[in-house]
N, C-alpha and C positions, 0 to 999 in steps of 0.2 A: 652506140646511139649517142646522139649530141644530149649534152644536158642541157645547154639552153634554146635550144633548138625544139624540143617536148613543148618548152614552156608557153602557154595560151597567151597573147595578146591583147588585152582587154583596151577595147575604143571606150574614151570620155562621151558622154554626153553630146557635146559641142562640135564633134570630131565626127566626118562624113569619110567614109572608104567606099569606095567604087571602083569596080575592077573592068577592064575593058581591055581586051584583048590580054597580053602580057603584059602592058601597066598600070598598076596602081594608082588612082588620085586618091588623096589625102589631101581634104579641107578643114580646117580650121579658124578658130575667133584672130588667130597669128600670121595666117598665109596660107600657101596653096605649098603641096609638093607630089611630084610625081617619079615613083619607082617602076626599075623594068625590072621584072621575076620573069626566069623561064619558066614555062608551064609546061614544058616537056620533061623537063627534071624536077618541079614539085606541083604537089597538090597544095589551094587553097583555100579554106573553109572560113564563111564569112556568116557567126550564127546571130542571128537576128539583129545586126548594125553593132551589137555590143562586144563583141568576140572574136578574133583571128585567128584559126592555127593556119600552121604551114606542114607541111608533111612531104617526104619525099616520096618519089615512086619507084626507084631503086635501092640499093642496101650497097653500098659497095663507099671505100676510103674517101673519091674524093669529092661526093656527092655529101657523106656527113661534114666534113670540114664548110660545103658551101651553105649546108642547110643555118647552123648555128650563126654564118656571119649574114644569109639572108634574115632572117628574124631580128636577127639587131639592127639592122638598117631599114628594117621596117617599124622596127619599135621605137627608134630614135626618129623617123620621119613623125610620128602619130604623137611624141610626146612635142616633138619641135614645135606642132603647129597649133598644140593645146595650150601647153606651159612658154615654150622657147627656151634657149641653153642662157647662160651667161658666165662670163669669165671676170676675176676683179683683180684687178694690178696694182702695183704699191711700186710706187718711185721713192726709193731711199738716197738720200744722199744731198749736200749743200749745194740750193742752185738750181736739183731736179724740178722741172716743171713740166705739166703739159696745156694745149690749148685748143681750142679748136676752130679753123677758118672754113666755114662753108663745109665741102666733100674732104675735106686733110688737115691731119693731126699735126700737131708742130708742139716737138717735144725738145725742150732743152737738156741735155744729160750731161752736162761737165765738157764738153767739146769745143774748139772754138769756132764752130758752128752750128747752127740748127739743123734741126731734122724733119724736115717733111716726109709724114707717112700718107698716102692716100688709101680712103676707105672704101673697101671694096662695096656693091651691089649686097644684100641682102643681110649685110652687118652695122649695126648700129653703134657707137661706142659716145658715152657720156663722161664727162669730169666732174664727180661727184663735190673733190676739194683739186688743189693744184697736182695734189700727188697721188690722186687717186683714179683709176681709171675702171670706167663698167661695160666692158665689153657682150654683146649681148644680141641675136638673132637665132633663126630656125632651124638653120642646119648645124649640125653639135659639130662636124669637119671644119664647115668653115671658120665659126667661130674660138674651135682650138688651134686652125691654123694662123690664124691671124693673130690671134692671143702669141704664139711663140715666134712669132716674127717680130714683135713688138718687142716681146723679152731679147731676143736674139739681139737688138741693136744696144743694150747693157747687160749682159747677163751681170749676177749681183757678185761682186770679189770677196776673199772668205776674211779676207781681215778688219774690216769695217764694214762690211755689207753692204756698201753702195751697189746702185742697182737697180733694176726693174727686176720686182717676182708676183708671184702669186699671191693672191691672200692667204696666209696661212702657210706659205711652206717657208721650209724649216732649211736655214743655210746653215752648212758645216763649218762654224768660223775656227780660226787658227790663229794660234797664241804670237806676238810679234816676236823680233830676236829681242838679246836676255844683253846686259853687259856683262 
């Protein structure tokens, strides 16, 4: 049995589920998002607007693997359009800046040029100070995709930590050479 796949789905308030045919809408005070569920491979129980499960109608290996990663992409669509995801980025280093013109990011990172990133459709991203960035939208994929495509163009170096990271994580720095 999946363990998280058992686990009940609890809708906000604010948050409207309506199921019609094999897709899901899912409304919210955030956006709109719509999931496709086979309904030949699970059941789904929608109790009184406040409540989801998902339940399979088979037993077999590779219907439990799809049950658990269904519920979570139904659970992350419900919280997406309630709360929303967001991501926080730290530019370390002399120089690191970012800025924003219209729909593209233009981030200076030690280079002898700039870097235009363009912002995709349903992600938002703010510049809280120069070197801080608040990556922030509905869908928790896009917004971690986009978040590592940002990192991706500095990842941070372990002897000084320059770099684009996460808020809060934790670089392995290393000691320089000795005479």
């Amino acid at each position: 049995m999946s363990k998280i796949g058992k686990i009940a789905i609890s809708i906000p308030d604010k948050v409207k589920v309506i199921l019609s045919g094999n897709m899901i809408n899912i409304e919210g005070p955030l956006g709109k998002r719509s999931l496709h569920i086979d309904l030949d491979i699970f059941d789904l129980n929608i109790n009184e607007g406040k409540e989801i499960s998902i339940l399979p109608k088979q037993n077999n290996q590779t219907i439990k693997r799809l049950w658990g990663m269904n519920r979570s992409l139904l659970n992350n669509a419900i919280i997406g359009t309630s709360k929303g995801y967001e991501k926080v980025l730290e530019l370390t280093g002399v120089g690191y800046r970012a800025s924003l013109k219209g729909n593209i990011l233009n981030l200076q990172l030690g280079f002898s040029h700039d870097i235009n990133f363009n912002i995709p459709e349903g992600v938002k991203i703010q510049i809280e100070k120069q070197t801080i960035l608040k990556i922030t939208g509905t869908d928790k994929q896009q917004v971690g995709m986009v978040s590592s495509e940002i990192k991706s163009l500095r990842p941070p170096e372990p002897y000084k930590g320059k770099g684009i990271k996460e808020q809060g994580q934790y670089i392995l720095r290393k000691e320089g050479k000795k005479k």
